[in-house]
N, C-alpha and C positions, 0 to 999 in steps of 0.2 A: 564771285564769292571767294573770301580769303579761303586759303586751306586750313585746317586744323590742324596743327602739332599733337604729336604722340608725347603725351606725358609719360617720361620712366620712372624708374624709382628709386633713381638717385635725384632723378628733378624734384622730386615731390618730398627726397627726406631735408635736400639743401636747395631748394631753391633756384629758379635760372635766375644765375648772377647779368647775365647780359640786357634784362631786361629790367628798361628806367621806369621807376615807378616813383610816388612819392610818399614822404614819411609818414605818413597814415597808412598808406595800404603796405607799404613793408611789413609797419608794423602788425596788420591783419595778417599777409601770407609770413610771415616767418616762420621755419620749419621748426617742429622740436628741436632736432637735435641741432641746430643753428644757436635758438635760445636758449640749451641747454649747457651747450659750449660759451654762448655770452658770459652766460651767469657761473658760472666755475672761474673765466680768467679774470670775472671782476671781485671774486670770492679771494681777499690778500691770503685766510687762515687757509683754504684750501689749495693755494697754491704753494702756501709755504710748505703744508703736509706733504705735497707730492715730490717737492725740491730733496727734503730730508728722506722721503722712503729714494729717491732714485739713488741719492747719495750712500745710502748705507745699502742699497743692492749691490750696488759697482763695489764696494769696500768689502762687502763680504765675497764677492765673486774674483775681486780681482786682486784683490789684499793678501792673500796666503800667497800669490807667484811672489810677492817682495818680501813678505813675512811669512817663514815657516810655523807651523802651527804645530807644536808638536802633541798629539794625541793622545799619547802615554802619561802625559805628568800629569799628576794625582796628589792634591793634600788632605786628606781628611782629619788633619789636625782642626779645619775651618770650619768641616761640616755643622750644619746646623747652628750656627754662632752667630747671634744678630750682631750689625753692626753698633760701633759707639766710643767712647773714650776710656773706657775703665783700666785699661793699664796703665791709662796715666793716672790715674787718682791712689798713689802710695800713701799709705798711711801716714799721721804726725807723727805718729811715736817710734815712727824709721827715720826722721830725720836729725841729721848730726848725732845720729848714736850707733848707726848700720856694721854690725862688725861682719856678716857674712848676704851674700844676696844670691838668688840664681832665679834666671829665666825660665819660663814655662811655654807651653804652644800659644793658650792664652791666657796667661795667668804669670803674676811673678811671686814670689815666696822671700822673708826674708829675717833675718834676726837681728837684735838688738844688742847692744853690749850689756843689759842685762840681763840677758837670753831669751827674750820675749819673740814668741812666733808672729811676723804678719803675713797676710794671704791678701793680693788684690787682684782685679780683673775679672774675666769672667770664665767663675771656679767649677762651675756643673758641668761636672762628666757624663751622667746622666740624671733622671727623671729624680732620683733616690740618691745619688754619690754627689754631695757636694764638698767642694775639699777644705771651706773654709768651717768644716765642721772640724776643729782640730780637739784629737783626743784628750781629755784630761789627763794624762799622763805627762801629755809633751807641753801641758803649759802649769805643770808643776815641775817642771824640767828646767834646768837653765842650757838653752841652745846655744851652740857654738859655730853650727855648719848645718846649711841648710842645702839640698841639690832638688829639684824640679826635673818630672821626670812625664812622659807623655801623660797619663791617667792617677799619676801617686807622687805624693814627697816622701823625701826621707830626710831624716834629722838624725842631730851626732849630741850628744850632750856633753857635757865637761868630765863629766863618770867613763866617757866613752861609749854607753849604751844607745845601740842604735832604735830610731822610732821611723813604722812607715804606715802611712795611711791616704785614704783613698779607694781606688780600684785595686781589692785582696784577689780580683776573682781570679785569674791565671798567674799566682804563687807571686806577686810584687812583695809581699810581706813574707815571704819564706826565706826567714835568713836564717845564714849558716848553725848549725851547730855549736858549734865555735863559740861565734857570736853569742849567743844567748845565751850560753853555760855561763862565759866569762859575767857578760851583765849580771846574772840569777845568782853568782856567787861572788861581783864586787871588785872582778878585776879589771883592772882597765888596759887592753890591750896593743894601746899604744897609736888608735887610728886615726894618722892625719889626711885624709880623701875621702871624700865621698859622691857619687855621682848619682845620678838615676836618668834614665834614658825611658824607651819605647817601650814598656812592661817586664823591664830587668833594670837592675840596679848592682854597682859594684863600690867596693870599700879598701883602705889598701892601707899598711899598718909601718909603723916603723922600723919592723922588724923583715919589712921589703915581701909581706906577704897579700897576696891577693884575694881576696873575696867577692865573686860573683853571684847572682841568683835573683830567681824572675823565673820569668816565660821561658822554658828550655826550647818551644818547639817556633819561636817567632825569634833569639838571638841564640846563639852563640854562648854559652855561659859557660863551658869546662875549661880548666887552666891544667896544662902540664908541669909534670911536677917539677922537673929540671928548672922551670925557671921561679919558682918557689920562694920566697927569701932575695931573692934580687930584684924586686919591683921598686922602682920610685915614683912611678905614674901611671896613671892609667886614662884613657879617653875613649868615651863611648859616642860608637853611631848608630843609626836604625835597629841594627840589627848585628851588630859587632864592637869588638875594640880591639885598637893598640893599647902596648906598654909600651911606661922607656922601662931602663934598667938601669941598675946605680953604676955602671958603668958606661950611660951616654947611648946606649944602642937601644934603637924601636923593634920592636917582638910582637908577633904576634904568637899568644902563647896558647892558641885555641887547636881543637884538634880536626875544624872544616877545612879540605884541600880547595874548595872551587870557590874560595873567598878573595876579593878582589884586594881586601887586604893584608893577603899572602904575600905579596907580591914587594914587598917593599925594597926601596933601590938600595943597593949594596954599597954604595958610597958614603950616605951619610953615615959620620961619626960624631961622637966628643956634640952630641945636643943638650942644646940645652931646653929647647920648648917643643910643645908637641899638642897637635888642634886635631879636634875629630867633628867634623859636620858631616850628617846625611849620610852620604852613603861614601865620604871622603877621608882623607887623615893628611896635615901636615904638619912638616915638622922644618926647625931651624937650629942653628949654629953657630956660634960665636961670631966664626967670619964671614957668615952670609947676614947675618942681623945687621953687621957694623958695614957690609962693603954694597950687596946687591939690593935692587930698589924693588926684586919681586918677593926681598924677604919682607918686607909690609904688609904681607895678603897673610901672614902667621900672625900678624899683633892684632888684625884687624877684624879676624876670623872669628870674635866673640859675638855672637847671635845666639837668639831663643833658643837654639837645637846644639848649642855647642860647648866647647869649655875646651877653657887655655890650658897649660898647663906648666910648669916653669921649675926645673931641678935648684937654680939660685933658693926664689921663694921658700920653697916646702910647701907650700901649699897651693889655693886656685885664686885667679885673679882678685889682687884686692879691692874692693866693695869701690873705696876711695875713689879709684882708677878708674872705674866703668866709663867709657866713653870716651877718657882719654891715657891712651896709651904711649907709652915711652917707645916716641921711635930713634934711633941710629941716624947721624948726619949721612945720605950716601958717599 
């Protein structure tokens, strides 16, 4: 009498492969997990699902040793912002008439040569603050200068009276004294700049005077007096700005010591442009424009967060030019 084999229970989940049998009774003993396994390699979607999850395990697990990933960087210019095209869709009535333009996070801002305000992109700040709600004031206004600022615009009119709206909540619209006497009684004080950044906004006059104000406690807005009457520029970042001065020299005319840009190299002179992005400032010089090829990264430096700036000009990049810049043969 044969002897009986001990079934285990790896025999009984797959099978003894050693023993010949024919296609019918396989197909009767086939173990689950045999035909379970059949039926997944002959499934193409379920193998393809498995290819793609093993792929982006390895890529997430093993991807940061070759790409650093840095942790800290943060935009909440983006937050909450569906995708789409609306920057691109500028309005007609900016075309071939554009005398001033400026970029926004997501929105761009712009006037007309007959000072007509447009707003495109996408304007909602929030639930309530939408920007292309523009004041009656400013489109019985004839606009000259328009600047894009993280939550607010501000606008220059031909009178010189400054207009800002948007997000008022942390003082964007608290402008100077100054300012508003002069408007409220008709004088025009002579202001060619105007900028707006991260919830401050500053303005700067021909008379080489500087005007800051906004958020005191998110920038930087006090100016020393000494340098007063000598501004020809100004450029704002997050949370700061340079001046040049009408003598060619970059200043930082604020009164924070642990600002990084305190720090400005003591070399440069005799500038003539001056770029402030994020949390950066650069600036150029006759003979770096025309000689060195990293003087390129100052023409080229004009992004949503930034603004050129040019003692030639008098004023900020023109409208025309956007996109392309006059570069220097090296």
């Amino acid at each position: 009498m044969a002897k009986k084999k001990k079934s285990t229970l790896l025999t009984r989940l797959f099978g003894n492969r050693n023993k010949v049998t024919d296609f019918m009774t396989e197909e009767q003993l086939q173990s689950p997990g045999r035909l379970i396994l059949k039926n997944f390699l002959h499934n193409k979607l379920g193998m393809f699902g498995l290819i793609i999850f093993i792929l982006i395990f390895l890529l997430v697990m093993i991807g940061p040793k070759f790409y650093t990933l840095d942790l800290s960087y943060q935009d909440n210019t983006q937050l909450n912002v569906a995708p789409g095209m609306n920057m691109m869709k500028i309005p007609d009535g900016m075309k071939h008439k554009v005398a001033d333009i400026s970029p926004g996070t997501t929105y761009g801002v712009g006037a007309d040569t007959d000072g007509n305000v447009y707003i495109w992109g996408y304007t909602k700040i929030t639930d309530t603050i939408d920007l292309k709600n523009i004041p009656d004031e400013v489109r019985e206004a004839k606009i000259v200068n328009v600047a894009a600022g993280y939550d607010h615009i501000v606008a220059l009119d031909e009178n010189g009276a400054i207009y800002v709206w948007g997000n008022k909540r942390l003082g964007q619209d608290s402008i100077p004294d100054k300012l508003q006497m002069a408007a409220a009684y008709g004088k025009n004080l002579g202001i060619k700049q105007i900028e707006a950044s991260n919830q401050f906004s500053a303005a700067v006059t021909e008379d080489g005077e500087l005007f800051l104000w906004g958020n005191g406690n998110q920038a930087d807005i006090k100016i020393k007096k000494e340098y007063q009457g000598n501004i020809e520029k100004v450029a704002l970042t997050a949370r700061a700005y340079v001046a040049l001065t009408k003598d060619g020299a970059v200043v930082y005319s604020g009164f924070q010591k642990d600002n990084a840009l305190v720090r400005i190299p003591a070399s440069e002179s005799a500038l003539t442009a001056l770029c402030a992005h994020a949390g950066t400032a650069e600036a150029s010089s006759p003979a770096k424009t025309a000689a060195s090829p990293g003087s390129r990264r100052s023409f080229w430096s004009m992004t949503a967060a930034s603004a050129r700036l040019s003692v030639s000009s008098g004023r900020k990049t023109s409208p025309s030019s956007v996109g392309v810049p006059e570069i220097m043969p090296d």
